[in-house]
BAFITOR-710593 format. One line per field, with one value per atom (N, C-alpha, C, O, CB): residue number from 1; residue in three letters; x, y, z. Coordinates in steps of 0.1 Angstrom, whole numbers, always signed. Each point is the difference from the previous one (the first is absolute). Glycine has a CB too. Layout:
<atoms>
n: [NUM,...]
res: [ALA,...]
c1: [X,...]
c2: [Y,...]
c3: [Z,...]
</atoms>
This chain:
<atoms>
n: [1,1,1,1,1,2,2,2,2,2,3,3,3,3,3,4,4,4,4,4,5,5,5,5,5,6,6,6,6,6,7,7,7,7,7,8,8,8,8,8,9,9,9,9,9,10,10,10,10,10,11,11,11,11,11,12,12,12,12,12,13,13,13,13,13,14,14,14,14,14,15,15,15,15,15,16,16,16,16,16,17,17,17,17,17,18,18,18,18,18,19,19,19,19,19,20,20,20,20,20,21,21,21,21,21,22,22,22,22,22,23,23,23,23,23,24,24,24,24,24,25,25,25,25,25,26,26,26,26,26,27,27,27,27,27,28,28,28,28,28,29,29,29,29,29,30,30,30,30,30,31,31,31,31,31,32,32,32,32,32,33,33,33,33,33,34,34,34,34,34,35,35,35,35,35,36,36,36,36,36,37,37,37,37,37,38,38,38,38,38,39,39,39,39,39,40,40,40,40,40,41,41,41,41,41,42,42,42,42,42,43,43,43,43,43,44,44,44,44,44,45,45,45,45,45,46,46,46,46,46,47,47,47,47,47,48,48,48,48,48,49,49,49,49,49,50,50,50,50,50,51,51,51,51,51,52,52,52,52,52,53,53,53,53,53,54,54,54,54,54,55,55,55,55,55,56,56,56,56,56,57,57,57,57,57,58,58,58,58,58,59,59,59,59,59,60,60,60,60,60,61,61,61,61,61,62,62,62,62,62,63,63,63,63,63,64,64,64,64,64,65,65,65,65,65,66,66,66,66,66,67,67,67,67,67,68,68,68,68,68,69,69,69,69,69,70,70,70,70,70,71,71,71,71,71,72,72,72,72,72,73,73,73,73,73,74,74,74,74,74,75,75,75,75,75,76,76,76,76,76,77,77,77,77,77,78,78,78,78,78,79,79,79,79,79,80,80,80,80,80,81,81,81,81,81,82,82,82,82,82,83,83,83,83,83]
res: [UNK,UNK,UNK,UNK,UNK,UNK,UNK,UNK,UNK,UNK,UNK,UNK,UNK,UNK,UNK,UNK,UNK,UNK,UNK,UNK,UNK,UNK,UNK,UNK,UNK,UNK,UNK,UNK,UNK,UNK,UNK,UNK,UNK,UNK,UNK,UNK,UNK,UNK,UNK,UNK,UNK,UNK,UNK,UNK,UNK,UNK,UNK,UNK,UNK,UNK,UNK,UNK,UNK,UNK,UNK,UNK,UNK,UNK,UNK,UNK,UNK,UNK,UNK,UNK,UNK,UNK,UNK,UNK,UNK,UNK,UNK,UNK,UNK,UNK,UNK,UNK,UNK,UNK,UNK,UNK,UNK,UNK,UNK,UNK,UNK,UNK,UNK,UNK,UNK,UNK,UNK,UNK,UNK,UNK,UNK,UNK,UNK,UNK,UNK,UNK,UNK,UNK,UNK,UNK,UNK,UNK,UNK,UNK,UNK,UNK,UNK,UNK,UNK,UNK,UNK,UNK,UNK,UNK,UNK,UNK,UNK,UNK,UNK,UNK,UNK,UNK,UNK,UNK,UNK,UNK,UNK,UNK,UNK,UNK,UNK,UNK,UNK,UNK,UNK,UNK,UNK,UNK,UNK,UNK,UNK,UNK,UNK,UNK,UNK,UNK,UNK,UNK,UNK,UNK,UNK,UNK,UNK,UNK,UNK,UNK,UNK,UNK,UNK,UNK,UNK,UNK,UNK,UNK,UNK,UNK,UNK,UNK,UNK,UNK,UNK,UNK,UNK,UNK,UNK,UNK,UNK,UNK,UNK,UNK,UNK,UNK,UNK,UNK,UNK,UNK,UNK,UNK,UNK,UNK,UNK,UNK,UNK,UNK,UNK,UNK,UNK,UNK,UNK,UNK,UNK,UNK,UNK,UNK,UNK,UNK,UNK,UNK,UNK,UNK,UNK,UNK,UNK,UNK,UNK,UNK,UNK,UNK,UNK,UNK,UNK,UNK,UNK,UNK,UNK,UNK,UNK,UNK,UNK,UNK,UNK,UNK,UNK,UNK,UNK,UNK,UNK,UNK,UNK,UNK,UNK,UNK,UNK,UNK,UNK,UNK,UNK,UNK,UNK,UNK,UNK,UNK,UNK,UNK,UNK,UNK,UNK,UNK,UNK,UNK,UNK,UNK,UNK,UNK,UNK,UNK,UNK,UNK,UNK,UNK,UNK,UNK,UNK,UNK,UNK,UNK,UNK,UNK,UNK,UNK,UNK,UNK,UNK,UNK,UNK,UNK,UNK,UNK,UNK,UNK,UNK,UNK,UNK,UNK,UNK,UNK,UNK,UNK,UNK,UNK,UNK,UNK,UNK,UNK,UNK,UNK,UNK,UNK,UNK,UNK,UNK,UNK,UNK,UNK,UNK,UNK,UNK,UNK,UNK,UNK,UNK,UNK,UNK,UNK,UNK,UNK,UNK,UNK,UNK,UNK,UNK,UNK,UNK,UNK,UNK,UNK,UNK,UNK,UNK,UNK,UNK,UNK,UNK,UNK,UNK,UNK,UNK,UNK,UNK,UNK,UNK,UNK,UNK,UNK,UNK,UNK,UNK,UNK,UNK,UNK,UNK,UNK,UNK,UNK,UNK,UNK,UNK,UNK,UNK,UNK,UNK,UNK,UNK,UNK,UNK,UNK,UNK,UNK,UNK,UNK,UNK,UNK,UNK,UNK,UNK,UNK,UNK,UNK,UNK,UNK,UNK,UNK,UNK,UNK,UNK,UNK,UNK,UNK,UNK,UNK,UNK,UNK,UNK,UNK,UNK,UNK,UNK,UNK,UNK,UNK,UNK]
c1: [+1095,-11,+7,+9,-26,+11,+6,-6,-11,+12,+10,-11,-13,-2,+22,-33,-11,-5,-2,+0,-1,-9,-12,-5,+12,-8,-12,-12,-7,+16,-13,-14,+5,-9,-5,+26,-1,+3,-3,+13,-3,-1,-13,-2,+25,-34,-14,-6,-8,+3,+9,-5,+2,-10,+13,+12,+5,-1,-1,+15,-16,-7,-13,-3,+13,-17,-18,+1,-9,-1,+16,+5,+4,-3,+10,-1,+6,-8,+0,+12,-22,-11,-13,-8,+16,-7,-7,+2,-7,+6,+13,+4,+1,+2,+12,-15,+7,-18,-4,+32,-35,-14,-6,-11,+6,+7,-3,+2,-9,+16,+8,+6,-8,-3,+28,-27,-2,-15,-2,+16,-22,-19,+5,-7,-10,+29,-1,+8,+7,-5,+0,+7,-8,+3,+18,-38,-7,+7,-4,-7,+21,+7,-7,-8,+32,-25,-4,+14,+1,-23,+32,+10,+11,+2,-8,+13,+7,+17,-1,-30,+39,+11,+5,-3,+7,+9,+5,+15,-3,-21,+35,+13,+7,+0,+1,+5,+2,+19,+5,-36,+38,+13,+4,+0,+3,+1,+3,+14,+0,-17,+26,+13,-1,+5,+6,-17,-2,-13,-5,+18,-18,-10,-12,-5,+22,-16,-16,-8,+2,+12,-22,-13,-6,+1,-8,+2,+3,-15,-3,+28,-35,-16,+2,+4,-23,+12,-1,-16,-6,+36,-33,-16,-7,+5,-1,-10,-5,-5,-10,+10,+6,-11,+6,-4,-18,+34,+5,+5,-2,+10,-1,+5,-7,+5,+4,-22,-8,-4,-7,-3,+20,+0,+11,+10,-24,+15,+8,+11,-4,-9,+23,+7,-8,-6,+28,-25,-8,-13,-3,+12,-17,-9,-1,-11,+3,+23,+2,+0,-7,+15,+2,+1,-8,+0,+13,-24,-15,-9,-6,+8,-2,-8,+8,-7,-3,+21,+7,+2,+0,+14,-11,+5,-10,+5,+10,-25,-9,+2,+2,-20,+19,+3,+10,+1,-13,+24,+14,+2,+4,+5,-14,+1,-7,+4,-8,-7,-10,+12,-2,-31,+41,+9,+6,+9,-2,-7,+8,+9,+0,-17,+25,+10,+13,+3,-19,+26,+13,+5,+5,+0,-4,+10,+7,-4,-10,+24,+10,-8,-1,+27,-32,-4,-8,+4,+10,-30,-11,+2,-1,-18,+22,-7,-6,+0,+6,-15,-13,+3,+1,-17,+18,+1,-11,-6,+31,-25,-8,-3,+10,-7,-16,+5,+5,-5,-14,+28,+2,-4,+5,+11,-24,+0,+8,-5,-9]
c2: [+1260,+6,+6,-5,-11,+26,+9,-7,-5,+30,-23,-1,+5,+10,-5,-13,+3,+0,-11,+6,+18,+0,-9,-4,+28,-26,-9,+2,-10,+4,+20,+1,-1,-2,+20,-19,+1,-18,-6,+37,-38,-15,-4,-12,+7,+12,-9,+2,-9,+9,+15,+5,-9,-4,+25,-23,-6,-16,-5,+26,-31,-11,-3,-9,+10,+12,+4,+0,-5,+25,-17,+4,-13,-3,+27,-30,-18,-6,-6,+4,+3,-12,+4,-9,+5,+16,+3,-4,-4,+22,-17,-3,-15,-4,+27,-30,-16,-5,-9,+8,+12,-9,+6,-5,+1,+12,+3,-11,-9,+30,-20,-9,-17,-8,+26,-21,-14,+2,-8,-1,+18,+0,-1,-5,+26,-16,+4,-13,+0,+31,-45,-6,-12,-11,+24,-10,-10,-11,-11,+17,+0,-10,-1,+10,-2,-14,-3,+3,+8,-24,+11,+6,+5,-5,-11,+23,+11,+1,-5,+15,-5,+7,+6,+1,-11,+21,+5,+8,+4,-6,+4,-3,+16,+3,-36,+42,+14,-4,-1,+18,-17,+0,+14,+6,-29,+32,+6,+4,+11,-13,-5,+4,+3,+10,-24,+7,-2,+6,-4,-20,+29,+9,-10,+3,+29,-41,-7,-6,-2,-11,+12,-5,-18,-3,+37,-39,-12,-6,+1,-4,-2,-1,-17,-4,+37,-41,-8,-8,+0,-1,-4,+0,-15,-5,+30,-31,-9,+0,+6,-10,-7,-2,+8,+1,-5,+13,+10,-9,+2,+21,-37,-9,-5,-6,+1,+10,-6,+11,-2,-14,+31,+11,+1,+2,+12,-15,+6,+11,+7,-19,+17,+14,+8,+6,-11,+7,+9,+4,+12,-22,-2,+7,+0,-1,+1,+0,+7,+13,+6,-21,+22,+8,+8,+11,-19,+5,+4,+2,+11,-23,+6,-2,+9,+8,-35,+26,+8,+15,+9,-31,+25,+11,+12,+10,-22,+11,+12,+2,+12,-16,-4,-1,+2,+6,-17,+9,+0,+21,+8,-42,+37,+13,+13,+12,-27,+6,+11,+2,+8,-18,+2,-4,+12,+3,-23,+25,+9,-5,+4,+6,-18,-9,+2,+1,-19,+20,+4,-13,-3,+28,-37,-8,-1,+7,-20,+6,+0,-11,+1,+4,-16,-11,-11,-7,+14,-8,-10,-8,+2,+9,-22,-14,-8,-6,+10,-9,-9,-15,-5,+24,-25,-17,-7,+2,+1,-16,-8,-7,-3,+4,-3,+1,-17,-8,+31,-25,-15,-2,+8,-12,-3,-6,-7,-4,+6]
c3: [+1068,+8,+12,+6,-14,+11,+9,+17,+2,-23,+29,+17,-2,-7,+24,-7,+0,+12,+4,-22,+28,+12,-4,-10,+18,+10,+0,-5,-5,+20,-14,-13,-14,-8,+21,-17,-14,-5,-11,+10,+13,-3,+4,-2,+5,+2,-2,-11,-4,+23,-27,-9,-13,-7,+20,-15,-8,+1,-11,+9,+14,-1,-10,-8,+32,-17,-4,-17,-5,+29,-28,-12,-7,-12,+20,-2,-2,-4,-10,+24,-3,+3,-9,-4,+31,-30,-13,-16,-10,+27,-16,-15,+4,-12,+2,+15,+2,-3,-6,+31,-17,+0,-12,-2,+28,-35,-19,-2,-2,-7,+7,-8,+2,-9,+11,+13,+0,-9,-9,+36,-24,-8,-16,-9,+27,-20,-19,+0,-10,+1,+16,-5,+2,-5,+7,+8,+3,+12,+4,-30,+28,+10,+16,+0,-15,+25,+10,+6,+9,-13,+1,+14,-5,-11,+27,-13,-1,+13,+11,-21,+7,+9,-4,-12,+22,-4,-7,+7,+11,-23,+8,+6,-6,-12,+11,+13,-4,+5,+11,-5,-19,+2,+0,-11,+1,+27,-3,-7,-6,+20,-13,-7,-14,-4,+18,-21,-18,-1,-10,+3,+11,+4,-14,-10,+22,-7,-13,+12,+12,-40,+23,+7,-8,-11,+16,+3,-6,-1,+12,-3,-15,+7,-9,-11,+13,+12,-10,+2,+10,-12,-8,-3,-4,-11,+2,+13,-5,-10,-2,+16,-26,-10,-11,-11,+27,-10,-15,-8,-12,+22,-6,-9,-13,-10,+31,-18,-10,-13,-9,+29,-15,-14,-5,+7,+0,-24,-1,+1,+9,-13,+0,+2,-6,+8,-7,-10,-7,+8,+1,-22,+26,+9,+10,+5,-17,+21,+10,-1,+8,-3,-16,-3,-3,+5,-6,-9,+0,+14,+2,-24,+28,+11,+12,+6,-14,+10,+13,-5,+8,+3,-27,-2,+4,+3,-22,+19,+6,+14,+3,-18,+24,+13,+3,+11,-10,-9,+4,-2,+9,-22,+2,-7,+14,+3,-35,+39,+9,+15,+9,-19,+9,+13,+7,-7,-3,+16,+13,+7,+12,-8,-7,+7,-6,-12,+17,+6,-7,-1,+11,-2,-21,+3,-16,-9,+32,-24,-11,-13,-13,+34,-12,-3,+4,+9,-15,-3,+8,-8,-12,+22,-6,+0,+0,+10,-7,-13,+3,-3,-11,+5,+17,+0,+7,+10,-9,-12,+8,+15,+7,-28,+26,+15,+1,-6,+18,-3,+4,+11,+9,-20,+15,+12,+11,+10,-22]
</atoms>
């Protein structure tokens, strides 16, 4: 990811916090975070309660969401959340 002026890092937060809060509704989860490694450029979200889907329907369930994305990263992540 390239440097981002300050409208384009609120922009791109807004954009975060959007996809972090899909993802938590399509996963029925109540809480949610999520971790932006810029070096390896992946993005990391992790979710309550995903522990309880399989791979397959993660993959079912995130791939529409993942596909509508405007985010330049190399690699998302969906892990369960720990407390």
């Amino acid at each position: 990811m390239s440097k981002l002026n300050e409208s384009d890092f609120q922009a791109f937060e807004e954009d975060l916090e959007i996809l972090v809060d899909v993802l938590r509704k399509t996963f029925d989860s109540e809480h949610s975070r999520y971790y932006v490694d810029e070096r390896g450029e992946a993005l990391y979200v992790e979710l309550e309660g995903l522990d309880e889907y399989n791979d397959e329907e993660i993959a079912e369930l995130a791939g529409p969401v993942l596909d509508e994305l405007d985010l330049d990263f190399d690699e998302i992540l969906l892990l369960p959340l720990k407390k």
